[in-house]
C-alpha positions in Angstrom: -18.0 32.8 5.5 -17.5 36.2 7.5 -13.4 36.1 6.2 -12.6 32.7 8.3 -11.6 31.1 4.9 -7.9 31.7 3.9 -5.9 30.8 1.0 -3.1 27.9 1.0 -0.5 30.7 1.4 -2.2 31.8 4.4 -2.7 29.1 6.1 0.8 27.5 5.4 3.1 30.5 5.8 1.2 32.8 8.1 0.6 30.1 10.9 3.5 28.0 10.0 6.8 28.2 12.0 9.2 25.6 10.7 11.7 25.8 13.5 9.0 25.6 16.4 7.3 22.4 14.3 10.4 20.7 13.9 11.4 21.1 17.7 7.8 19.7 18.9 8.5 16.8 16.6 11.8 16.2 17.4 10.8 16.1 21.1 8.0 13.2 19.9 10.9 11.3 18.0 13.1 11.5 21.2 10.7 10.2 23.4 9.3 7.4 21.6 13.1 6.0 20.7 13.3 6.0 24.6 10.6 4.1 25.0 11.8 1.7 21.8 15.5 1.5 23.2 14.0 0.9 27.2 11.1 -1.7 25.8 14.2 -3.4 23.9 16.0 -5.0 26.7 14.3 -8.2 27.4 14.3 -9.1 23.3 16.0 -12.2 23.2 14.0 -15.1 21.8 11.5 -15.3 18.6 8.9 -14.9 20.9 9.8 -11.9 22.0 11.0 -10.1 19.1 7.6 -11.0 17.1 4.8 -11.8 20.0 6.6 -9.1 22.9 6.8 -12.3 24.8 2.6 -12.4 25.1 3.2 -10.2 27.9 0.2 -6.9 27.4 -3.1 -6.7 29.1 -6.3 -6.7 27.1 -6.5 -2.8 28.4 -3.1 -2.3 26.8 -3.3 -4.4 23.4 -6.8 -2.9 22.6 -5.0 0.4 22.7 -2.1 -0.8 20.6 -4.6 -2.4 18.0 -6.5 1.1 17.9 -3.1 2.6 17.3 -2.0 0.2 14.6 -5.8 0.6 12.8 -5.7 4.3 13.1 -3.2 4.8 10.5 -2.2 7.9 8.9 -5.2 7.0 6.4 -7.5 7.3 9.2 -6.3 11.2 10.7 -4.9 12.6 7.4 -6.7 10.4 4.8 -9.9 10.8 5.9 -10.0 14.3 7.0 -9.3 15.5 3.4 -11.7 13.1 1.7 -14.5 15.1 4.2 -13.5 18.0 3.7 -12.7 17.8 -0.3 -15.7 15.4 -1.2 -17.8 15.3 2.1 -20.3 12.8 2.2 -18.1 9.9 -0.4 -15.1 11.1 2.2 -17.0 10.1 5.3 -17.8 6.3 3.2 -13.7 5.7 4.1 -14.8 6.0 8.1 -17.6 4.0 7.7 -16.0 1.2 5.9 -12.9 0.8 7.8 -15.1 1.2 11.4 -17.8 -1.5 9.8 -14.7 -3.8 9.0 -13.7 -4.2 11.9 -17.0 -5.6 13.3 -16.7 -8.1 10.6 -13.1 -9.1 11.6 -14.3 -9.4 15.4 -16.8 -12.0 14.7 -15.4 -13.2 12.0 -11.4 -14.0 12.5 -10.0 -12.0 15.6 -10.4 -14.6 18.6 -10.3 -17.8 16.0 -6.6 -16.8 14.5 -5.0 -16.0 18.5 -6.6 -19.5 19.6 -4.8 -21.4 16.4 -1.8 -19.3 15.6 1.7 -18.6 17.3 2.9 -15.5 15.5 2.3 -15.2 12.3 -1.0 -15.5 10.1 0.8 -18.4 8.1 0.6 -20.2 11.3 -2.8 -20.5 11.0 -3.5 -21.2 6.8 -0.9 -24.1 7.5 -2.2 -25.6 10.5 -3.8 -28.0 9.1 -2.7 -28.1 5.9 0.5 -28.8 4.3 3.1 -26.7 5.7 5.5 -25.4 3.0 3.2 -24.5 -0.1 0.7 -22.5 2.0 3.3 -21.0 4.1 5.1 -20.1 1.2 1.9 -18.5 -0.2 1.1 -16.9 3.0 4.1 -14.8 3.5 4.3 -13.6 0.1 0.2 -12.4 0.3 1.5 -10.8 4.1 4.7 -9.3 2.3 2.5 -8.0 -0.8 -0.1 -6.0 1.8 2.3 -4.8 4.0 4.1 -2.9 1.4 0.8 -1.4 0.2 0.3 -0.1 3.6 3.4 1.3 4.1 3.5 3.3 0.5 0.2 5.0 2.1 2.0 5.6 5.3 5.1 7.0 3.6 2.9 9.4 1.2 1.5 10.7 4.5 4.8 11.3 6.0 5.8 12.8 2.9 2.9 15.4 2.9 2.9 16.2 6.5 6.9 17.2 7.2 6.6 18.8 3.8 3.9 21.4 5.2 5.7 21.9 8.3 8.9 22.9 6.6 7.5 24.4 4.0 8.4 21.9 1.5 7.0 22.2 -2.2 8.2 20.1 -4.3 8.7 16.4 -5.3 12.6 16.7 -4.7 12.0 18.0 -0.9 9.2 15.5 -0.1 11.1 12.6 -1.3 13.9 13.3 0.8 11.1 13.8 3.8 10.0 10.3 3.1 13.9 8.8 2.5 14.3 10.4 6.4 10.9 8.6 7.5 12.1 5.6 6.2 15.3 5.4 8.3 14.0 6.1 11.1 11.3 3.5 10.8 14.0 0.9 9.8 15.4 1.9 13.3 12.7 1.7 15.7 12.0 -2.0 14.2 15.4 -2.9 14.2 15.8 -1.8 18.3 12.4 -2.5 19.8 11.1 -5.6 18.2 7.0 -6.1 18.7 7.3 -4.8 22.7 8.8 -1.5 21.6 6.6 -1.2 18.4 3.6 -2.0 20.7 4.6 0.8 23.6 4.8 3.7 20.7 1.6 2.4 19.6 -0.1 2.7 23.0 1.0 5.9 23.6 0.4 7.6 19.9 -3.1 5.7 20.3 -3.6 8.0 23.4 -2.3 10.9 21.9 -4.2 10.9 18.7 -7.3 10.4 20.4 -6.5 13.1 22.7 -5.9 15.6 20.1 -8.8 14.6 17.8 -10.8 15.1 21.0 -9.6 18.6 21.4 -9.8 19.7 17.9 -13.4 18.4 17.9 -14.3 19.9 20.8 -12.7 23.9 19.4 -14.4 23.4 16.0 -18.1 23.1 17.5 -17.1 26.0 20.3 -16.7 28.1 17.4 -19.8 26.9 15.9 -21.8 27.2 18.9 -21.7 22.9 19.4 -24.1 23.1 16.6 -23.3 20.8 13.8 -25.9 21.8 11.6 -24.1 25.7 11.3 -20.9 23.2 10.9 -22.4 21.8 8.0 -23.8 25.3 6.5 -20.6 26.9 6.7 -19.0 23.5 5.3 -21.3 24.4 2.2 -20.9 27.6 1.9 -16.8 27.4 2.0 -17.2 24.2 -0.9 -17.4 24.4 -4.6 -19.6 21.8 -5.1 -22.1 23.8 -2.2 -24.9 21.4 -1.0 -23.3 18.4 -2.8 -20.6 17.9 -0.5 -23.3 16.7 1.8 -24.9 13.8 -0.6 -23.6 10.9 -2.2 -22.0 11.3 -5.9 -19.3 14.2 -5.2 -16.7 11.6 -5.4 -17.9 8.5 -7.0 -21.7 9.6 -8.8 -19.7 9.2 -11.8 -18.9 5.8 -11.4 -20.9 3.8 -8.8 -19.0 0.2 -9.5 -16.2 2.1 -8.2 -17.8 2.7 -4.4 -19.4 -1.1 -4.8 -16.1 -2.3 -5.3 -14.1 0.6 -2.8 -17.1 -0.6 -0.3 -16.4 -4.0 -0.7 -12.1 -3.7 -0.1 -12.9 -1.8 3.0 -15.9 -3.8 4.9 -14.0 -7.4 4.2 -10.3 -6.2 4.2 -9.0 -5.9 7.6 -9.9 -9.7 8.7 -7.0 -10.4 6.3 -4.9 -7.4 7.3 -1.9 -9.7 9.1 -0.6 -6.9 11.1 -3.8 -6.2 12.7 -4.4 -10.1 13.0 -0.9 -10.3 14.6 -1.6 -8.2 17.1 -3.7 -10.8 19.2 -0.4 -13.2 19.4 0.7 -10.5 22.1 -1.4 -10.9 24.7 -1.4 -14.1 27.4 -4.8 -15.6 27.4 -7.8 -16.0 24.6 -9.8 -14.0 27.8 -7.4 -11.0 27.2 -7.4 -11.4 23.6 -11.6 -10.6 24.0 -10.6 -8.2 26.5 -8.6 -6.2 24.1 -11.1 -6.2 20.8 -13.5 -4.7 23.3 -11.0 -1.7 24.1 -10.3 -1.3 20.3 -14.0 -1.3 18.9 -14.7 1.3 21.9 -11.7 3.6 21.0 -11.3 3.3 16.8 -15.2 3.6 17.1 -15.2 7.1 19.2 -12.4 8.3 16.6 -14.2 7.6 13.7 -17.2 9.7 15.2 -15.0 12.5 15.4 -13.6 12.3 12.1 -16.9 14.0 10.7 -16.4 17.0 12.5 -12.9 17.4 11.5 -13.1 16.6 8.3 -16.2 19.3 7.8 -14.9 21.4 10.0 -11.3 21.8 7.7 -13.6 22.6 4.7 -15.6 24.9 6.5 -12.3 26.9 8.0 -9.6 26.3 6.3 -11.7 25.1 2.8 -11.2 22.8 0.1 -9.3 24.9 -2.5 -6.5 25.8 0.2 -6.3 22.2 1.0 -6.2 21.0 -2.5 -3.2 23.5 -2.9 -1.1 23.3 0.4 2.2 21.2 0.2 0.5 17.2 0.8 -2.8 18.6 -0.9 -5.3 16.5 0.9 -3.6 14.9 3.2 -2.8 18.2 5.1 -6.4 19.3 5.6 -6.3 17.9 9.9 -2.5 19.7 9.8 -4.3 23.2 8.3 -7.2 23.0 10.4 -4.4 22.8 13.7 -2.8 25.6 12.2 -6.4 27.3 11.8 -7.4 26.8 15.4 -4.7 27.2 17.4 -1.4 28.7 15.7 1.7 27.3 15.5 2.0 25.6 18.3 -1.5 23.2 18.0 -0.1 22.8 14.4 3.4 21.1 15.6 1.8 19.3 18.4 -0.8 18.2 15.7 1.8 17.3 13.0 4.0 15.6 15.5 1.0 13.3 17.0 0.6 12.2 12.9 3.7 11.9 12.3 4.4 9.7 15.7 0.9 7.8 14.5 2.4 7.3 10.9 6.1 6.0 12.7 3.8 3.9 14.8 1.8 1.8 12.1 5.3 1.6 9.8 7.0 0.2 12.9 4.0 -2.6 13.1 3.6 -3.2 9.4 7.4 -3.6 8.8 8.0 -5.4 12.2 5.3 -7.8 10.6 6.4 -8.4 6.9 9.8 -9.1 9.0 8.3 -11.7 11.0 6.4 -13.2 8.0 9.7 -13.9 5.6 12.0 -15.2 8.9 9.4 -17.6 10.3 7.4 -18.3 7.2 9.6 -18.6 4.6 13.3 -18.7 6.1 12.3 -21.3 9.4 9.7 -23.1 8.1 10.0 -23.6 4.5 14.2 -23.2 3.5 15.1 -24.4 7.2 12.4 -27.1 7.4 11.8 -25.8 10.8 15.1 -26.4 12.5 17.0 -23.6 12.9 20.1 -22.2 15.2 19.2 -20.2 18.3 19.1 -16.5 17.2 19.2 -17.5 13.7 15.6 -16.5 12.8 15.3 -12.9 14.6 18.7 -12.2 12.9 17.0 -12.9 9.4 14.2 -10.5 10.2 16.3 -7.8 11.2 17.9 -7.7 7.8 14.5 -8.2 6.1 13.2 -5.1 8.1 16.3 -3.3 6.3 15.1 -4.5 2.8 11.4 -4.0 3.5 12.2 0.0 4.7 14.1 0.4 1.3 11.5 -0.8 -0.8 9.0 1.2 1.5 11.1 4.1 0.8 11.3 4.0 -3.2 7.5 3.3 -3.3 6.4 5.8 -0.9 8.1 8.5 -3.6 6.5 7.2 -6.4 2.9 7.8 -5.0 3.3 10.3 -2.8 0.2 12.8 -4.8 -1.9 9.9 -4.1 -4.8 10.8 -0.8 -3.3 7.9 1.7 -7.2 6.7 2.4 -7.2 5.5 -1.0 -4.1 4.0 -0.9 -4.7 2.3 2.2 -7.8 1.1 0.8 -5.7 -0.7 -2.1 -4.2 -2.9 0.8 -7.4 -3.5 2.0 -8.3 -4.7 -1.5 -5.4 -7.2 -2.0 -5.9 -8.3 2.0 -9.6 -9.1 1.0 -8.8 -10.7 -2.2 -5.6 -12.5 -1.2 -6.0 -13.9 2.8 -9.5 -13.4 3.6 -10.6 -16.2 1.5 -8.3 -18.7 2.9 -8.7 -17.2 6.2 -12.2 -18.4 6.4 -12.0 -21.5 4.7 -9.3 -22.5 7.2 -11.3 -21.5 10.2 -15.0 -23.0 9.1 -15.0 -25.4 5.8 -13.4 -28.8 6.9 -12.9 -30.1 3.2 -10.7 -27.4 2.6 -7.5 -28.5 0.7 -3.8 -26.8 0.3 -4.4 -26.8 -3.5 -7.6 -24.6 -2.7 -5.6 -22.5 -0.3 -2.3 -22.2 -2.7 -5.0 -20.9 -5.6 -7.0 -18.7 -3.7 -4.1 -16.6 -2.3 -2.5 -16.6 -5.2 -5.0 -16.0 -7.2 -6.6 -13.3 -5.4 -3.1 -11.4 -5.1 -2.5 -11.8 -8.8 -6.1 -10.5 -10.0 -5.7 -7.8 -7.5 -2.2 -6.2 -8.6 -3.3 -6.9 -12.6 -6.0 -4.9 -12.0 -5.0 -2.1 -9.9 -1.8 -2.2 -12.6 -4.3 -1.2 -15.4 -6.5 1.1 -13.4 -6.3 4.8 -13.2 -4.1 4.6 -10.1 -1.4 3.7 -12.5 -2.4 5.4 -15.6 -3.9 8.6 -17.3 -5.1 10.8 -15.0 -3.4 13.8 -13.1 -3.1 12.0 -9.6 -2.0 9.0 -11.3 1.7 7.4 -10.5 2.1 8.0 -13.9 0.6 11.1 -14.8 -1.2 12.0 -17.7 0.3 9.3 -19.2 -0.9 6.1 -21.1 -5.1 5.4 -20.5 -6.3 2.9 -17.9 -7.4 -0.3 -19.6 -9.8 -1.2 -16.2 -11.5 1.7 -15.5 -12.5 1.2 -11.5 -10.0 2.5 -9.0 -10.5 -0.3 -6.5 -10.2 -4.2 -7.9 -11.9 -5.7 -4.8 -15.5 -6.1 -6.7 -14.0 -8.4 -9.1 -10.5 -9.7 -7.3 -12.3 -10.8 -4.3 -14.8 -13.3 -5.6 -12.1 -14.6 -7.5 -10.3 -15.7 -4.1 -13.0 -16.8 -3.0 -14.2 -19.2 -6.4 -10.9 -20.2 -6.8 -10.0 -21.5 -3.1 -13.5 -23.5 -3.4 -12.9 -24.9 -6.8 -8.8 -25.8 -5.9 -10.8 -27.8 -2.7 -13.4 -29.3 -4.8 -10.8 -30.5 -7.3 -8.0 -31.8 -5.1 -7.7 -35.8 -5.3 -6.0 -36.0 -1.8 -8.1 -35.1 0.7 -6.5 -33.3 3.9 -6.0 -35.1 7.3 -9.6 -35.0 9.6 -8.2 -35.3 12.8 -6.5 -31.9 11.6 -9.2 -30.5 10.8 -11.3 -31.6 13.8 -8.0 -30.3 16.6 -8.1 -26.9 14.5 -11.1 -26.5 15.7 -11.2 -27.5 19.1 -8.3 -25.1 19.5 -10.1 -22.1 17.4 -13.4 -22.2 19.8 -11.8 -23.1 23.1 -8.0 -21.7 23.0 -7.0 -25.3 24.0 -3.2 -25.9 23.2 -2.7 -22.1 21.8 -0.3 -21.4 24.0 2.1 -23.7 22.3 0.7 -24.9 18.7 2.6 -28.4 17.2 4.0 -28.2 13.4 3.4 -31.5 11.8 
């Protein structure tokens, strides 16, 4: 490897320089609260708190969706699964890129056309209003809190390696501080604000994949095949981190079942679904999918050569054992390339992309409980002016302390596979009813009330008794106790039961739903008639 591969010490205490990292990322916190506190002003109604008034271009939202899908899973998560396990690492890019095809011609334009703000909106359109809403919000609130413990592990690993932090006290503390500040930029900017960081962290991130990409083939002559050699070479496993099976040869109902989470999760991922409530028109709602496939695809491409080119450079021993272990490997290789200074700016663009996706995911789980469950179903739908934006405020509160004490107790776990959990219970839990909604006209609320319940219950059982949970070294925990499910991922079993149960709840309902219902739904889903301003019967 002609001496280019460095131990964890090297490449964390040599290259680091605490005070210059912390003063890059400062700078990034200061400038996106100014963008929060200026994008904040015209919050005033429900709609503008949840839907930023409908008021972004196609152009703009697609970059705000990008930003919202490229999580910290996607820069952090990923690159260490490369560069650790290679091939099985690169399975996480596919799957979430692949997914979102499926939720493009699946859900995306269908759920703007019928919805207001919330996925709920939709499930209950047609249905009876407080059972499914009910079961809606609690499947949103459920997902978004599995997101956000991957996003907190992230932050938890990346300020840790740019302090220095070893140590489950110090990274705790890191994601306590993350926390706050997330609670804060939801609680001042609302959807418009939340949507502005995004944009501009979208930018940013793919900006600096782009240059990273670009300096790891200069200094392998643009030729990815020497990438790939060198990746070998640097690796334990040698030619196996370029096959199948380093990760999940052991156990190939485990990929089946990962595979399956991440291909049919993110068409019932609400926060990426609620993003299409923020633009005017169902023409900028197309608009903006095309934007987004164009941009997450690109970044997925170039996730390859990071991820490679971090076990290659910096190498998968000194990843495994810097402060964040895997989830540092795109911070190391910064470090690697360009110094101190590429690894703040490179630290600070993650953390501003793991602020970003908090900010949506919270801002969404908010929106879920006060319209869902406070307006519609306590308040029957009559509520006082203000009342309902002042109820998600304080949920945001709740929602960033339970965040917070979650986020410490997985924060060994690689965020890819976390985030892939939330794909899991989305699949299992609002995919199901999601489709049944949109295309199966004898769909029922007792088949919709099963299947969401059913899938979220099967899924959290089973990922209770997996190895996430129990027995092994990265597990929450650790060496403690022996998984009674052995598969990592629940989505090969969990899924078809949301799906088998939401049919046989239809099938077995006595009362059939309304038919003109049905028959407006879809009118509105394929034409965007009436979306504008959807009725609640």
């Amino acid at each position: 490897m002609n001496g280019i591969v460095r131990t964890a010490e090297q490449a964390t205490e040599v290259d680091n320089n605490p005070i210059l990292n912390m003063t890059i990322f400062a700078l990034f916190v200061a400038v996106t609260l100014f963008i929060v506190i200026r994008a904040s002003r015209n919050n005033k109604t429900a709609a503008d708190y949840y839907a930023a008034g409908r008021s972004f271009t196609g152009p703009q939202n697609g970059f705000a969706i990008s930003g919202d899908y490229l999580s910290a899973a996607s820069f952090l998560g990923i690159c260490g699964a490369i560069a650790v396990n290679g091939y099985d690492g690169f399975l996480y890019s596919i799957g979430f890129l692949v997914a979102w095809l499926v939720a493009l011609l699946l859900v995306a334009e269908l759920m703007r056309n019928t919805g207001k703000f919330t996925m709920a909106d939709v499930l209950s359109f047609r249905l009876k209003q407080r059972p499914v809403r009910m079961a809606a919000a609690i499947t949103t609130l459920v997902v978004c809190l599995f997101y956000l413990l991957a996003q907190m592990a992230g932050a938890g690993a990346l300020v840790s390696l740019l302090l220095g932090i070893d140590g489950q006290l110090g990274q705790s503390l890191v994601i306590a501080v993350v926390g706050v500040l997330m609670i804060i930029y939801v609680l001042v900017g609302g959807m418009k604000g939340t949507t502005w960081v995004q944009i501009v962290k979208a930018f940013l991130l793919i900006v600096g994949a782009v240059v990273m990409t670009v300096w790891v083939l200069a200094l392998h002559g643009f030729s990815i095949n020497t990438l790939l050699e060198e990746a070998v070479a640097a690796s334990p496993a040698g030619e196996g981190v370029l096959g199948p099976g380093l990760q999940y040869g052991s156990n190939p109902w485990d990929f089946i079942s990962l595979a399956l989470a991440l291909v049919l999760g993110t068409a019932g991922l609400p926060h990426v679904l609620m993003r299409f409530y923020t633009v005017p028109t169902a023409k900028e709602a197309r608009r903006s999918v095309v934007w987004a496939i164009w941009l997450i695809g690109i970044f997925y491409l170039l996730t390859l050569v990071l991820g490679y080119g971090a076990g290659a450079l910096v190498g998968p021993e000194a990843i495994k054992n810097a402060p964040g272990g895997v989830n540092s490997a795109a911070p190391l290789l910064a470090a690697h390339l360009g110094g101190p200074v590429l690894l703040g700016i490179i630290s600070a663009v993650a953390f501003a992309t793991i602020l970003a996706v908090v900010a949506g995911l919270t801002i969404t789980a908010a929106a879920s409980f006060s319209h869902d469950i406070y307006t519609n179903v306590v308040k029957k739908g009559t509520v006082a002016p203000g009342a309902e934006v002042k109820v998600a405020r304080r949920t945001v509160v709740v929602i960033g302390i339970l965040a917070i004490i979650g986020g410490i107790g997985v924060q060994h776990q690689n965020v890819a596979f976390l985030v892939a959990l939330a794909f899991a219970v989305a699949a299992s839990a609002n995919l199901p009813t999601i489709l049944y909604s949109l295309f199966w006209k004898n769909f029922t609320t007792r088949g919709a009330v099963w299947s969401m319940y059913g899938g979220l219950a099967s899924a959290i059982v089973l990922i209770f008794l997996s190895p996430v949970f129990w027995g092994g070294e990265a597990s929450v925990f650790a060496n403690t106790g022996t998984a009674l499910w052995p598969l990592n991922n629940p989505g090969i079993v969990s899924i078809p039961i949301g799906f088998v149960l939401g049919a046989l709840g239809s099938v077995l309902s006595k009362k059939k739903e309304d038919a003109g219902r049905a028959a407006e739904m879809e009118v509105r889903s394929l034409t965007g008639f009436g979306a504008e301003k959807p009725t609640v019967h």
